[in-house]
N, C-alpha and C positions, 0 to 999 in steps of 0.2 A: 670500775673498769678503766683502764689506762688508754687516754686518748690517741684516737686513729686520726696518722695524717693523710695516710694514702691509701689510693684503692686496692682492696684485699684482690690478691691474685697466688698462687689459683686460688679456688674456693670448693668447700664441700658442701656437696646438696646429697640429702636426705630423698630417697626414689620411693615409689609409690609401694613397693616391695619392701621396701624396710632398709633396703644396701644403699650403701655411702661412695656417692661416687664423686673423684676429685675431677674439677677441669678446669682451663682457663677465663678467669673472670668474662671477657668480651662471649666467649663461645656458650657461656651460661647466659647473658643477656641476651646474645643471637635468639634463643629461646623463649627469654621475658617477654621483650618486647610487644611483638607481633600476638600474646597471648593477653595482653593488658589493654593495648591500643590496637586499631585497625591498623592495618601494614599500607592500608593506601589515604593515612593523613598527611596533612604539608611535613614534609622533612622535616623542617624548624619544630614541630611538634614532637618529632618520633624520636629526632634528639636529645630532645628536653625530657623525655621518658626515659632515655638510654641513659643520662644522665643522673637524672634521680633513682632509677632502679641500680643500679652502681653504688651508687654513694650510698643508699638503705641497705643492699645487702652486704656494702663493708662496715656497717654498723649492729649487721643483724648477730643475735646470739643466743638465740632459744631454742635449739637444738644441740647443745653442746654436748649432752647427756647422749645424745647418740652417735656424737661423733663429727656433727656435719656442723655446718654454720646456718644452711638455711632450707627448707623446705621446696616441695615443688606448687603447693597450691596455695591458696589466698591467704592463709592464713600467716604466709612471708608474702611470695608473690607469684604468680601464676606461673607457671613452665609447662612448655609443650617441646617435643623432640622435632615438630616442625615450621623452618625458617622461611624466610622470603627477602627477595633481594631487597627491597626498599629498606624493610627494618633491620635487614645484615648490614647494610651499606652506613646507618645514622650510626652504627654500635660501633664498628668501625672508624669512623670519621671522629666521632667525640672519643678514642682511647685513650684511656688512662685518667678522662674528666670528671675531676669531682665534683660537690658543694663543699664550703670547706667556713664554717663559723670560727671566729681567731683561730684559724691555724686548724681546724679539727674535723675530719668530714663529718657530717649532722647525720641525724636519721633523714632522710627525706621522705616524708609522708604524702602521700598520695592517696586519692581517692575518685569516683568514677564523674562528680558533677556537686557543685555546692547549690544553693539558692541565690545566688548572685554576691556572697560575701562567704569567706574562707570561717574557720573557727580558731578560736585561738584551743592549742592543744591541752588547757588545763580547764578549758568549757567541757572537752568529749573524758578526758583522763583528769590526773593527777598534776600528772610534772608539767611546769609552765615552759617553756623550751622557747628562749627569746627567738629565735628565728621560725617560730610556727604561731605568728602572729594572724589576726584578719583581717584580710584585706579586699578591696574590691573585685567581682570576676565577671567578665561578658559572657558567661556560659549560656545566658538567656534562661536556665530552670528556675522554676519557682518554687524547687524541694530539695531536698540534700538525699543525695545518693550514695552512704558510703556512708564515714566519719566524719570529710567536709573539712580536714587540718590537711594545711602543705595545701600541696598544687592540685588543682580541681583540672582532669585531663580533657573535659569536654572544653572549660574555658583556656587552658593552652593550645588546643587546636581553633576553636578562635582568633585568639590573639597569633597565631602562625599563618594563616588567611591574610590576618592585617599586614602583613608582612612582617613580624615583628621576629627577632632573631632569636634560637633557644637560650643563649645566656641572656636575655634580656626578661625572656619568658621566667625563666626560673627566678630569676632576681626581682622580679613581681612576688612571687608564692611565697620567698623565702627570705624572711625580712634580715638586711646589714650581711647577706652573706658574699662570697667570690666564687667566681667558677673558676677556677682554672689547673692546668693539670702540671706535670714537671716541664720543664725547659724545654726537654728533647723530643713530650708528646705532644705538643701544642698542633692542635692541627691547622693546617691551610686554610683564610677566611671560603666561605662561598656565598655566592650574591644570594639572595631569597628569593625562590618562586613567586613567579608572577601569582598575584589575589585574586585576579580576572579569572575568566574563562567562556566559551562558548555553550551549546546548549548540552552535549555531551556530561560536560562538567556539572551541568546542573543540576542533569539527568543522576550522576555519578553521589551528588551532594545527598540526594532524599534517600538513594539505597543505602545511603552511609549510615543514615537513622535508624534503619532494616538490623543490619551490620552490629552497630554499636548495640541495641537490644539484645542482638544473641550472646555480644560479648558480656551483657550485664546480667544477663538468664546465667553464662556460665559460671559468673561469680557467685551467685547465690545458691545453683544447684548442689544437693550434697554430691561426691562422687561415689555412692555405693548407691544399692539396689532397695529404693522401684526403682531410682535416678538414672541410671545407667545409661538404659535405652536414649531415654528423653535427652540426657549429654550426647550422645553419639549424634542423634538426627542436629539437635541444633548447631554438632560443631561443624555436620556437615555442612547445613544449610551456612554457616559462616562463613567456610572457606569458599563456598560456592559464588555467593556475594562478592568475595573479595578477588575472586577470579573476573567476576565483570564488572568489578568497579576498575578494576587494575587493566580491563580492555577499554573502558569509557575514557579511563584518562589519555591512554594511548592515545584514543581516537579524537580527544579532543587538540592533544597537542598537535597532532597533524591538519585536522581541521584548521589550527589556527596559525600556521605554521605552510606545510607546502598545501594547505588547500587554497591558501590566500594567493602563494607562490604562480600558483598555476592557470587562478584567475585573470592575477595580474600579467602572466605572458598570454593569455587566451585576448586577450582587452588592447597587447599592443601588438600582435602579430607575429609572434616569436614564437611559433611552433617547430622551429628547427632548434633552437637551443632549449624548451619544453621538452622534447619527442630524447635529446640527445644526453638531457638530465637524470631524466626519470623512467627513459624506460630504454637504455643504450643497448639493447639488444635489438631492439626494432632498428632502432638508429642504424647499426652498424650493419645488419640487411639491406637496407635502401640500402646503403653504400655501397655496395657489391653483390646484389641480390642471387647471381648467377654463382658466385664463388661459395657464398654460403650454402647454397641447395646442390652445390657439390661434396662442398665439407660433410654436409649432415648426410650426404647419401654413401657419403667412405666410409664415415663411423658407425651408419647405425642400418645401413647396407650397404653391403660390399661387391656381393652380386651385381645389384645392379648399379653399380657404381663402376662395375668395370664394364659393363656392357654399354652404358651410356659412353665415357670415356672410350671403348673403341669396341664396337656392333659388331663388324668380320673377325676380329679377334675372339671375341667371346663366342660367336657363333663355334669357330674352330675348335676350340679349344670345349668346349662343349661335344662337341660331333665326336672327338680324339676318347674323348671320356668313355661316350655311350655306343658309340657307330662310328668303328675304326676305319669300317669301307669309305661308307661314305665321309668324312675325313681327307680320306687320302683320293678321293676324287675332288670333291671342294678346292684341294689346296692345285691340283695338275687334273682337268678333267682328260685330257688327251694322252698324257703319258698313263695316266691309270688305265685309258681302255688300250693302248700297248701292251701290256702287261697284260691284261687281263681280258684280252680277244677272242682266246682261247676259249675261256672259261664262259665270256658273254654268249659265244656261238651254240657252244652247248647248255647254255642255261636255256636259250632261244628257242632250240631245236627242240628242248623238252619239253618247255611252255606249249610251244606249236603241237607237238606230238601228244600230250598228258596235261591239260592247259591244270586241270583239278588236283591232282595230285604236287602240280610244279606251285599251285597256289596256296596250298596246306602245308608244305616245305617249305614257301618263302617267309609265311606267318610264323613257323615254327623259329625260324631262324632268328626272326625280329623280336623270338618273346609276347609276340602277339597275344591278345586274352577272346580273337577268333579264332584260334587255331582248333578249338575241340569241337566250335560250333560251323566251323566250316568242312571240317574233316564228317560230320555227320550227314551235313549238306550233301557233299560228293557223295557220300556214301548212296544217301538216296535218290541222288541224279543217276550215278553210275547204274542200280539197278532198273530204273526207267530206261536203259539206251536198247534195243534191240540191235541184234548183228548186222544190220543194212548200213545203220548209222552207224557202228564201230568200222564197216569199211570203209562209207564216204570219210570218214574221217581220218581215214589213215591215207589215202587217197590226198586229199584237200595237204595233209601236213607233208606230202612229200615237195606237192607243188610249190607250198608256201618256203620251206628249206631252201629247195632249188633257188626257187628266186631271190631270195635272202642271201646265198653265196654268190650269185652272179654280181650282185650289188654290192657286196664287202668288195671284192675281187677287183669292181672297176674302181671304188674310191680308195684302194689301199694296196699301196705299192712295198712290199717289203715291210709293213706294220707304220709306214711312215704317210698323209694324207697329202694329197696332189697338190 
């Protein structure tokens, strides 16, 4: 086979369905990664992963027979259709990087955890592969998980803790090799994650042991059936983990970050540049408290945003809507009973004369919802009146009239008030 310098792009993977589908090298690791290693180890880790699965599947060729270059499960290297920013971001970041033996990308072998020393590749196989020599690893196991040739992924997330950089990492696993990609791909250095952390962190640390189990269940599992089931719960149970390891870390870098932030202005009395940082909506209330609870009552009520803003107005304009009369008394009560003196005299005279019927006509006018229950009222008053009382009362309404006009008469001179 004619030596590969660069990384294969695009590439064909071999689908669980049999179909061969081509896509961009980075957009096929987007996929590796995060299904080989937890998505929430130190960067420098998930790099050094993104790196070696690269450089293995531009070496990979046991599937040629169907067309594709590499598989989607362990037996190239694991693939899932679902990504996560951390381990998008390393795949990314490392583009185009290979390992590269004189001049040649290697296979780069990987495996889940050694026993504290790597193997050399013609201990587990055949071919003696000078850069798949063994070498020391801080993985802490005292078994070999895997093949145990190349880089043992529990001891590079280790060694990424320690601070240590992924080409530095790889260049541990992979003896006399170079990482590096073309001229133009070189990426930007980035300083390494702080090794520290707070209790979150710690907290974060032991589910990761939870985490990494199911990803070591999924490598061993077959994928057909009884296994099925048993894959589906535990990739749940994985991603679920990696949901709150992925909030622990959050949580601890603000912890240690503006939780410190806030102690330290709580400590010197700086709760105005505290209050104005971190929660500038509060902040900018105090500033104008009256102006904001005007804002918020234009947007989110308008009503009564115009009523507060001007009460006789809204009153009027309200009255205009529903009670035209009354309306146009509110705005001129005196020119309205000009106009309408007429009409007041005989409303009067009717009241006085019919007080029951003028009361079941005034409801009715108003849309009243007593207009049916007072119209039954009268009804049963009226039939209680004997003729004595229908005279005193017609009697009583003339005197009440009488005096009623004698009293318009002396305060109203030509419909105009003395």
């Amino acid at each position: 086979m004619a030596a590969i310098t660069e990384a294969k792009d695009p590439i064909r993977v071999l689908m669980p369905n049999g179909s061969v589908v081509s896509m961009a090298m980075d957009e096929y690791l987007k996929g590796v990664v995060p299904h080989e290693v937890p998505p929430s180890w130190p960067s420098e880790a998930l790099r050094a992963q993104a790196v070696a699965a690269r450089s293995y599947a531009s070496t990979r060729t046991a599937h040629l027979r169907q067309g594709a270059d590499v598989c989607t499960t362990t037996h190239c290297q694991a693939w899932g259709k679902t990504h996560y920013p951390a381990t998008d971001k390393a795949v990314d970041f490392t583009h185009g990087v290979v390992i590269r033996y004189k001049g040649s990308v290697i296979q780069a072998f990987f495996s889940a955890h050694c026993d504290g020393h790597t193997r050399n590749s013609e201990d587990v196989w055949v071919t003696a592969l000078p850069y798949c020599r063994s070498v020391s690893c801080p993985c802490g196991y005292t078994f070999v998980f895997g093949h145990g040739v190349g880089m043992c992924q529990q001891g590079a997330r280790t060694l990424a803790k320690s601070g240590h950089s992924y080409i530095a990492i790889l260049k541990h696993y992979y003896t006399d090799v170079e990482v590096t990609a073309k001229a133009d791909e070189l990426p930007e250095p980035e300083p390494a994650p702080p090794v520290s952390g707070g209790i979150f962190c710690k907290i974060a640390f032991y589910i990761e042991f939870v985490q990494s189990a199911c990803f070591t269940l999924l490598d061993v599992l077959p994928d057909h059936w009884p296994f099925v089931g048993i894959r589906s719960f535990v990739t749940s149970v994985k991603d679920d983990l990696g949901k709150v390891i992925a909030f622990l870390w959050k949580a601890d870098t603000w912890a240690l970050t503006v939780g410190a932030d806030v102690l330290t202005r709580v400590k010197t009395g700086d709760l105005n540049g505290l209050i104005e940082d971190y929660a500038p909506g509060v902040w900018s209330f105090f500033q104008d408290p009256k102006g904001k609870v005007k804002g918020y009552l234009k947007d989110n009520y308008p009503e009564l945003w115009s009523f507060q803003d001007d009460p006789k107005q809204y009153v009027l304009d309200r009255l205009k809507e529903t009670h035209e009369e009354l309306h146009n008394f509110a705005l001129d009560p005196p020119g309205w009973i000009n106009t309408n003196i007429g009409d007041v005299i005989d409303e009067v005279r009717w009241f006085i004369r019919d007080p029951y019927h003028f009361v079941h006509w005034w409801l009715l006018k108003m849309d009243s919802p007593l207009a049916p229950w007072w119209a039954d009222f009268r009804k049963e008053l009226g039939d209680a009146m004997d003729s004595e009382t229908t005279k005193m009362q017609g009697w009583v309404t003339g005197r009440m009239l009488h005096i009623l006009q004698n009293v318009i008469e002396r305060c109203w001179d030509k419909g105009e008030p003395e």
